[in-house]
VEXNU-386743 format. One record per residue (C-alpha): chain; z, x, y. Coordinates in steps of 0.25 Angstrom, whole numbers, plus 2048, in hexadecimal, padded with zeros to 3 digits. Example, Ala and Ser with C-alpha at 12.3 -4.5 7.8 and 13.67 -1.06 7.14 Angstrom:
BEGIN
['A' [81F 831 7EE]] ['A' [81D 837 7FC]] 
END
This chain:
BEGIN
['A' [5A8 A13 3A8]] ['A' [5B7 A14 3A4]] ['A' [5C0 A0A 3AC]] ['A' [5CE A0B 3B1]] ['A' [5D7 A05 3A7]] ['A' [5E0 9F9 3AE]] ['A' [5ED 9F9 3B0]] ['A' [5F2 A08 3AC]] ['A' [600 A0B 3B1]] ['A' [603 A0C 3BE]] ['A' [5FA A02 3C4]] ['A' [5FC 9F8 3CD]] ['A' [5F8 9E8 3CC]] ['A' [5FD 9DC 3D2]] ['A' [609 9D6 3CB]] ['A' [606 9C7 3C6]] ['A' [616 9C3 3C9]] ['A' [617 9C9 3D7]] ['A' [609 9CA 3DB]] ['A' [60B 9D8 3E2]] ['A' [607 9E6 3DD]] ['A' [60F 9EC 3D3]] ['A' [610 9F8 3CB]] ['A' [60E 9F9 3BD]] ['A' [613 A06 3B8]] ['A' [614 A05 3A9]] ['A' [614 9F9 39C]] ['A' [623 9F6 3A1]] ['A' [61D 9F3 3AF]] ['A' [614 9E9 3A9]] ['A' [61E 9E1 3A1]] ['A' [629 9E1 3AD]] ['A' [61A 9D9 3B2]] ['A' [61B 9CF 3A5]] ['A' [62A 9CE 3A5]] ['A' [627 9C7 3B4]] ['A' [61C 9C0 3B0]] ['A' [623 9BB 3A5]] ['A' [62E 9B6 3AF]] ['A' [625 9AE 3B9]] ['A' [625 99F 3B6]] ['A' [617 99B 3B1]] ['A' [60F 98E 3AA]] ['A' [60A 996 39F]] ['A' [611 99E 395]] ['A' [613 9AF 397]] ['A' [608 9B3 38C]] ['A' [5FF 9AB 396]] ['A' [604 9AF 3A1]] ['A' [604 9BE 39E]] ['A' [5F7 9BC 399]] ['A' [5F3 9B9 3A7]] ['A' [5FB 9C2 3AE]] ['A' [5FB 9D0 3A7]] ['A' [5EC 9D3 3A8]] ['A' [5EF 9D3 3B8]] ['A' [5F9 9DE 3B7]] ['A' [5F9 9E4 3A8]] ['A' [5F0 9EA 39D]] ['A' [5F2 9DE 393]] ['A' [5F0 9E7 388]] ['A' [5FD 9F0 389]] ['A' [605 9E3 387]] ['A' [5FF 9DE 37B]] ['A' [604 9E7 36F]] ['A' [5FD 9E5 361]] ['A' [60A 9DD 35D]] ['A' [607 9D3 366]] ['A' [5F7 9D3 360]] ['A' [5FE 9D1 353]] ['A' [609 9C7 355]] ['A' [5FE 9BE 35B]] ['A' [5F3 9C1 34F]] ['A' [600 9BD 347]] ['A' [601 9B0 350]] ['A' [5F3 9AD 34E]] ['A' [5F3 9B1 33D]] ['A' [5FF 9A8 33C]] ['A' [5FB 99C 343]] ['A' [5EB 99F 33E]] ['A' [5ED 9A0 331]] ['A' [5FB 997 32E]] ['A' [604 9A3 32C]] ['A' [612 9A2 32B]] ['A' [61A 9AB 333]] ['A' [625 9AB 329]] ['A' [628 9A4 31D]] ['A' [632 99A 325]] ['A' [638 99B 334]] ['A' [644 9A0 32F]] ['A' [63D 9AC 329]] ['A' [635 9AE 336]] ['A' [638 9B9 33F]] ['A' [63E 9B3 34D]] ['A' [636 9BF 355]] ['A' [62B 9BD 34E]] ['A' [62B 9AC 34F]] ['A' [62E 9AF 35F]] ['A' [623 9B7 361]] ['A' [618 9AE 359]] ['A' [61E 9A3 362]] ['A' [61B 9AA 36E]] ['A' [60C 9AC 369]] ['A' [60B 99F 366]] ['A' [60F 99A 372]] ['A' [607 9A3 37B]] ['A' [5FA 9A0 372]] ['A' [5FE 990 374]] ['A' [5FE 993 383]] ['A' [5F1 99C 381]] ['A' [5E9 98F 378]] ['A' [5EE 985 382]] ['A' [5EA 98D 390]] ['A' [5DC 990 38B]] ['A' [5DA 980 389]] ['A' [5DD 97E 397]] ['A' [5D4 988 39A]] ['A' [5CA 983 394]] ['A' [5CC 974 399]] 
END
């Protein structure tokens, strides 16, 4: 038996900021969603948050590129294994630095929620 795949444009779902029906017409629909979601005051960080959130109204999968698999492999290869990202901070890439920074960050939040959770 083949099943209906979820969320294919246009379909309508409840909105997690408004809590009313909304329409979701196409990719930019979904991140005009995540740009509010991102806006709303909250106790836990946006990658939490959005991990929360998204499956209620989006197909996580078409928001996660391969770029995004391989700058957290990175994260985990660097920090796993003792690998410099570059050979001093000055040499680092600022981009690059931001971004690992934001993983890190968000995988701190990630360890430290699942400890709760398991209190």
């Amino acid at each position: 038996m083949e099943t209906e795949p979820i969320f294919e444009f246009p379909y309508e779902v409840t909105s997690p900021v408004t809590n009313r029906m909304a329409t979701f017409n196409n990719e930019k629909d979904v991140w005009d969603e995540i740009i509010k979601i991102c806006e709303v005051p909250t106790p836990r960080t946006v990658g939490q948050e959005l991990y929360f959130l998204i499956p209620l109204f989006a197909n996580p999968s078409i928001l996660v590129t391969d770029e995004t698999f391989d700058l957290i492999n990175e994260y985990m290869y660097i920090n796993n294994f003792n690998i410099p990202m570059a050979n001093s901070i000055d040499e680092c890439d600022a981009e690059r630095l931001r971004l690992m920074t934001i993983v890190h960050n968000e995988y701190s939040a990630c360890k430290q929620y699942k400890v709760k959770k398991d209190d």
